[in-house]
Biotite code that builds the C-alpha atoms (Angstrom):
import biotite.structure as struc

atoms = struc.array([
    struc.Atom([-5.285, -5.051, -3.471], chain_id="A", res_id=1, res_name="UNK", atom_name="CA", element="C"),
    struc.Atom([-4.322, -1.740, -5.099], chain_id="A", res_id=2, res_name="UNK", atom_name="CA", element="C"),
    struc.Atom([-0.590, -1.187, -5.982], chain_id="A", res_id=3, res_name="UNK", atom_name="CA", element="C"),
    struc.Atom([0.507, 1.955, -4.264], chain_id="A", res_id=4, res_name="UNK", atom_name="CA", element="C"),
    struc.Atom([3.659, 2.320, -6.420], chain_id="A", res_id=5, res_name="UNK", atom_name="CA", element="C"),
    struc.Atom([6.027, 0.780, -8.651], chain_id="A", res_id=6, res_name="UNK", atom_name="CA", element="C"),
    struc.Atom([9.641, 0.952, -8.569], chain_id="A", res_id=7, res_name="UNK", atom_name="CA", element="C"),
    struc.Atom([12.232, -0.088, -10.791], chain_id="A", res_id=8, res_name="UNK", atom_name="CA", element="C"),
    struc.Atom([15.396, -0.388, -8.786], chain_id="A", res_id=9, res_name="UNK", atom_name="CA", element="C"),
    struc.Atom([17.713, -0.356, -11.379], chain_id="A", res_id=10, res_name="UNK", atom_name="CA", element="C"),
    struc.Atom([16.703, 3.117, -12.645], chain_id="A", res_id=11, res_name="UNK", atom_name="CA", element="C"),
    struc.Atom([15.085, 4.951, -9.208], chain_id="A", res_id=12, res_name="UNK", atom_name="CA", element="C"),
    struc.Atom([17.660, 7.671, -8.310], chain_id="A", res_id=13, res_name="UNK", atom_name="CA", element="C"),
    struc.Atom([15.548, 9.432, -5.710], chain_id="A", res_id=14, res_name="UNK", atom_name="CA", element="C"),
    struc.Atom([15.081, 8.678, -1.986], chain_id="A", res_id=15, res_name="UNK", atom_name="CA", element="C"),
    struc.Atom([11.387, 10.154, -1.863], chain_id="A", res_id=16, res_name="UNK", atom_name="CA", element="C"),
    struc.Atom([8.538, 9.040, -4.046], chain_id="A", res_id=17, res_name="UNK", atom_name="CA", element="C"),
    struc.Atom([4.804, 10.201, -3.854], chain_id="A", res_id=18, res_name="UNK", atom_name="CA", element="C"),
    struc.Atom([2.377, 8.736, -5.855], chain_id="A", res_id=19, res_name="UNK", atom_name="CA", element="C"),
    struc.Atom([-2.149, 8.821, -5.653], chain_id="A", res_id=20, res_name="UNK", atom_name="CA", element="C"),
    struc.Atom([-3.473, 5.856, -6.979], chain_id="A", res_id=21, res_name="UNK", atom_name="CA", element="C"),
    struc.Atom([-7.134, 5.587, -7.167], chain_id="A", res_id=22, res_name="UNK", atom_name="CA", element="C"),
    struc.Atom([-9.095, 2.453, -6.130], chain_id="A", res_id=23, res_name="UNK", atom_name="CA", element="C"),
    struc.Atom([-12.404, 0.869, -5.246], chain_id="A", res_id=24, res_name="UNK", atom_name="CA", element="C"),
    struc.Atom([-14.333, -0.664, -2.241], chain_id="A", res_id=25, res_name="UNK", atom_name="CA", element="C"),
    struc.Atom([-15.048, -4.034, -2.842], chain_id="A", res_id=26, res_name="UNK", atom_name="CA", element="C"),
    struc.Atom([-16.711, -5.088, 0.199], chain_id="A", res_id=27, res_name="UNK", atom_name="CA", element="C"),
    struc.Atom([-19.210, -2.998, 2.683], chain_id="A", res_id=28, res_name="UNK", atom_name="CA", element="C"),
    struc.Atom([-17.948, -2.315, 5.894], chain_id="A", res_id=29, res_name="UNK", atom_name="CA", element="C"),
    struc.Atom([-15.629, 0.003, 7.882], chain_id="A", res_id=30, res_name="UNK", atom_name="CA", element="C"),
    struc.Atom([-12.457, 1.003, 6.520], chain_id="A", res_id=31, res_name="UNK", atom_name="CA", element="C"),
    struc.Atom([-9.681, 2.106, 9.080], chain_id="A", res_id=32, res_name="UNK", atom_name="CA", element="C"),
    struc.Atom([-6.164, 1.208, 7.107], chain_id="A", res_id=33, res_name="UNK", atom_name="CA", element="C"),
    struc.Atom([-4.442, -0.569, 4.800], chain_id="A", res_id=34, res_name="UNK", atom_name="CA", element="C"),
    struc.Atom([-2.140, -3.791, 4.940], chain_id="A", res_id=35, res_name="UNK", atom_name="CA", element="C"),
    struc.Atom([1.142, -3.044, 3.484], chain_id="A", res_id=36, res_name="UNK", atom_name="CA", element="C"),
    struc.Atom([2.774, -5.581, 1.470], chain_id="A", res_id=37, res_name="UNK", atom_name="CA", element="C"),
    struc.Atom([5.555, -5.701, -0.981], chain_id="A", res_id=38, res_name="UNK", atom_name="CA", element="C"),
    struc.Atom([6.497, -7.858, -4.501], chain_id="A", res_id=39, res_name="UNK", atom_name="CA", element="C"),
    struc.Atom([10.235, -7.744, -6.043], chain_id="A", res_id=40, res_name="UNK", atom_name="CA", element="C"),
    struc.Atom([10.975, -9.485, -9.251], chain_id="A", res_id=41, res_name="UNK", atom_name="CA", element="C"),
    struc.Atom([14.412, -10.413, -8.380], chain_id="A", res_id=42, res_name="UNK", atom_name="CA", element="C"),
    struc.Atom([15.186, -12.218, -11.535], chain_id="A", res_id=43, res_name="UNK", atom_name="CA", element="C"),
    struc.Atom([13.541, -13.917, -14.330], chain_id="A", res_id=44, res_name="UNK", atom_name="CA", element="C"),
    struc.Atom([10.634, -15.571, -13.143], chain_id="A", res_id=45, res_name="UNK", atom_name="CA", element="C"),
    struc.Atom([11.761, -15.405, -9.636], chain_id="A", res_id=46, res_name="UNK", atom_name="CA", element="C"),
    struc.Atom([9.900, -13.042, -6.801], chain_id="A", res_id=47, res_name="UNK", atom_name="CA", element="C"),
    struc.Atom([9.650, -12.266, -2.800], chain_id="A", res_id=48, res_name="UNK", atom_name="CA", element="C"),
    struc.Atom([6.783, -11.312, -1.771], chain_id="A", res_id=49, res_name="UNK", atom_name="CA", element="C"),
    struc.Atom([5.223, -10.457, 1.702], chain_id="A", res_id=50, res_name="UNK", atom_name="CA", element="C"),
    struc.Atom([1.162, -10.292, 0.450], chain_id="A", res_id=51, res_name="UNK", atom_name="CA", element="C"),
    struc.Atom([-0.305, -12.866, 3.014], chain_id="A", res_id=52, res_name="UNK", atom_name="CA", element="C"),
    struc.Atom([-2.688, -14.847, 0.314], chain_id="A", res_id=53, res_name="UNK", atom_name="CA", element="C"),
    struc.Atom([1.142, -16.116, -1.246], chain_id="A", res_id=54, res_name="UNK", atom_name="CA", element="C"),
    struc.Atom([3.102, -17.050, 2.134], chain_id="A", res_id=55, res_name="UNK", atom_name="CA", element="C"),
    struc.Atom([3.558, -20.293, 3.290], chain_id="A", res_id=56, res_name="UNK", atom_name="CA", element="C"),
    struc.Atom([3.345, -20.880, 7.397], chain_id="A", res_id=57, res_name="UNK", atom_name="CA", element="C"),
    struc.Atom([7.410, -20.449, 8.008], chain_id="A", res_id=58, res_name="UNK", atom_name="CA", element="C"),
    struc.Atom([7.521, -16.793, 6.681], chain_id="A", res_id=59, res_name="UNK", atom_name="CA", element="C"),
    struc.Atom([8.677, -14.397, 9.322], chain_id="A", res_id=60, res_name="UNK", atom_name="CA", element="C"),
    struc.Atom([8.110, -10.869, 7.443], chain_id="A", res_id=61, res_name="UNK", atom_name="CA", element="C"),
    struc.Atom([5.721, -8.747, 9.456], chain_id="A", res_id=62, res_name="UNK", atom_name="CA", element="C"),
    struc.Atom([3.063, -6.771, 7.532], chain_id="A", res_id=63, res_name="UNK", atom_name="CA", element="C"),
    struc.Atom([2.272, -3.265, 8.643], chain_id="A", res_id=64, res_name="UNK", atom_name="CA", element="C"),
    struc.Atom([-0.756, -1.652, 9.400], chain_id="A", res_id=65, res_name="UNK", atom_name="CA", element="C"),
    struc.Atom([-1.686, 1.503, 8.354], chain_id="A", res_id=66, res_name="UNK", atom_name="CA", element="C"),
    struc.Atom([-4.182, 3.071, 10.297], chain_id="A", res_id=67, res_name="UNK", atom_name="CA", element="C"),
    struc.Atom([-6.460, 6.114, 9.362], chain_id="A", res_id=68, res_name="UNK", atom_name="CA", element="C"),
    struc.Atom([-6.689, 8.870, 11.907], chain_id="A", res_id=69, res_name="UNK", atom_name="CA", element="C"),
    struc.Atom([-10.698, 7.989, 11.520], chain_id="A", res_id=70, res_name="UNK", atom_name="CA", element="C"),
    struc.Atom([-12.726, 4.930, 10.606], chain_id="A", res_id=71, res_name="UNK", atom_name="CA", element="C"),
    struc.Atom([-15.598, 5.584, 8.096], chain_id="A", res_id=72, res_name="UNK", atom_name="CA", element="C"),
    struc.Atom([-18.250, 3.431, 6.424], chain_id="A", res_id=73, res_name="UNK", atom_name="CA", element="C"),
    struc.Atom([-18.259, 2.227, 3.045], chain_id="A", res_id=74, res_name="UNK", atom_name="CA", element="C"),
    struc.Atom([-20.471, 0.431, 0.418], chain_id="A", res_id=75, res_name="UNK", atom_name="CA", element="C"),
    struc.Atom([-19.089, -1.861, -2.565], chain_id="A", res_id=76, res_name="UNK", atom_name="CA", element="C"),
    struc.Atom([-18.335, -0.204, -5.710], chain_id="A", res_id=77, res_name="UNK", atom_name="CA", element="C"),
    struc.Atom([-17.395, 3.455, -3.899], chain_id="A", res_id=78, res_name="UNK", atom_name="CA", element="C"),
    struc.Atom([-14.447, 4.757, -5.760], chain_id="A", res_id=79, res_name="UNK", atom_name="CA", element="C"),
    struc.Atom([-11.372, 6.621, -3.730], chain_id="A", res_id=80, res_name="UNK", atom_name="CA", element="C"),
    struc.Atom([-8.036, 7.922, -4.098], chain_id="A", res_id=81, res_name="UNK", atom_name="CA", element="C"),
    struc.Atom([-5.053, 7.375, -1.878], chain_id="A", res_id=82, res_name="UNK", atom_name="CA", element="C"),
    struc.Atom([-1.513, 9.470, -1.802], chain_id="A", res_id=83, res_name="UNK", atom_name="CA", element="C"),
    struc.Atom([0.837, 7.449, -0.692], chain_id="A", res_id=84, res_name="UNK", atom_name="CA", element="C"),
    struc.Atom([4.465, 9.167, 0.159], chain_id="A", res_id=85, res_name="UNK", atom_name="CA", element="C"),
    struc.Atom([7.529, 8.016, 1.824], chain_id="A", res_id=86, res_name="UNK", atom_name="CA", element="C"),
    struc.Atom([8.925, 11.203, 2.622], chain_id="A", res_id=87, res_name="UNK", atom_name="CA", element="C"),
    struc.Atom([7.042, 12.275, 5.500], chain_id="A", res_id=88, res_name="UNK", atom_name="CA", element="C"),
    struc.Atom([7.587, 16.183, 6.952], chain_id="A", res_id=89, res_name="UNK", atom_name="CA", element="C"),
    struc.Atom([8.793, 14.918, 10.445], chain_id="A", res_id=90, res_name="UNK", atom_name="CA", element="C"),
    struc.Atom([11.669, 12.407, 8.957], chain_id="A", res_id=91, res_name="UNK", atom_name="CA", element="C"),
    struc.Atom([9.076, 9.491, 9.665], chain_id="A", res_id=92, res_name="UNK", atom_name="CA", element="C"),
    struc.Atom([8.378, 6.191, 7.831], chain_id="A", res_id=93, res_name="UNK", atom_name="CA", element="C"),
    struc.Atom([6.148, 5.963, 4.462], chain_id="A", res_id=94, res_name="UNK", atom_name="CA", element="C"),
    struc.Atom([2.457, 6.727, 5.285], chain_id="A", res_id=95, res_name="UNK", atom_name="CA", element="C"),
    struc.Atom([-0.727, 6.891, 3.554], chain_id="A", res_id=96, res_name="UNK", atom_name="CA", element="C"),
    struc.Atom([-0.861, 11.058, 3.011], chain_id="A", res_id=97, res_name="UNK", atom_name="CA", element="C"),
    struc.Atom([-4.868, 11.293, 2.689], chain_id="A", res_id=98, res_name="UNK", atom_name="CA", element="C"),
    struc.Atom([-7.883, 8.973, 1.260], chain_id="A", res_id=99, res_name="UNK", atom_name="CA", element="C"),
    struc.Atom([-10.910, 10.905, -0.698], chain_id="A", res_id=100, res_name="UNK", atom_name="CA", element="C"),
    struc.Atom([-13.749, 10.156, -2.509], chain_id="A", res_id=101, res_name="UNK", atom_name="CA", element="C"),
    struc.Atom([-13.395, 10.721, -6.186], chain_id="A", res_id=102, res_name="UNK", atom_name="CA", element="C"),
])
């Protein structure tokens, strides 16, 4: 997993955030998105969280999908970057912005 940003809610005052995170491939294959999932430390020792290796069967949050406009090959160890913003030029959801080789 790589954390895409993190937000304190008790001190974020603006609506948009943009943040690149760089990352690496751990396995070989084709990568075509991400799986979007979210933790929130609610209280002391106490968080909700969506990331599927954590949920029991009953949990009825949906994890998104984000797709890359094209699928590409990689090999373990390759090292990336990904932008990540939430204030998209068309009004639109959060999205992943671009993904490059570093």
């Amino acid at each position: 997993p790589i954390q895409l940003a993190n937000i304190d809610l008790a001190s974020f005052t603006s609506s948009e955030l943009t943040s690149t995170v760089p990352f690496h491939i751990a396995t070989a294959g084709k990568f075509d998105g991400f799986l979007v999932y979210f933790d929130l430390e609610v209280g002391a020792g106490e968080q909700l969280t969506t990331s599927p290796p954590r949920l029991n069967s009953d949990c009825h949050w949906l994890h998104p999908v984000w797709l890359l406009p094209v699928a590409f090959e990689v090999e373990v160890g390759q090292a990336f970057q990904a932008t990540y913003s939430n204030a998209s030029s068309d009004g639109g959801w959060a999205y992943i912005e671009k993904v490059l080789p570093q």
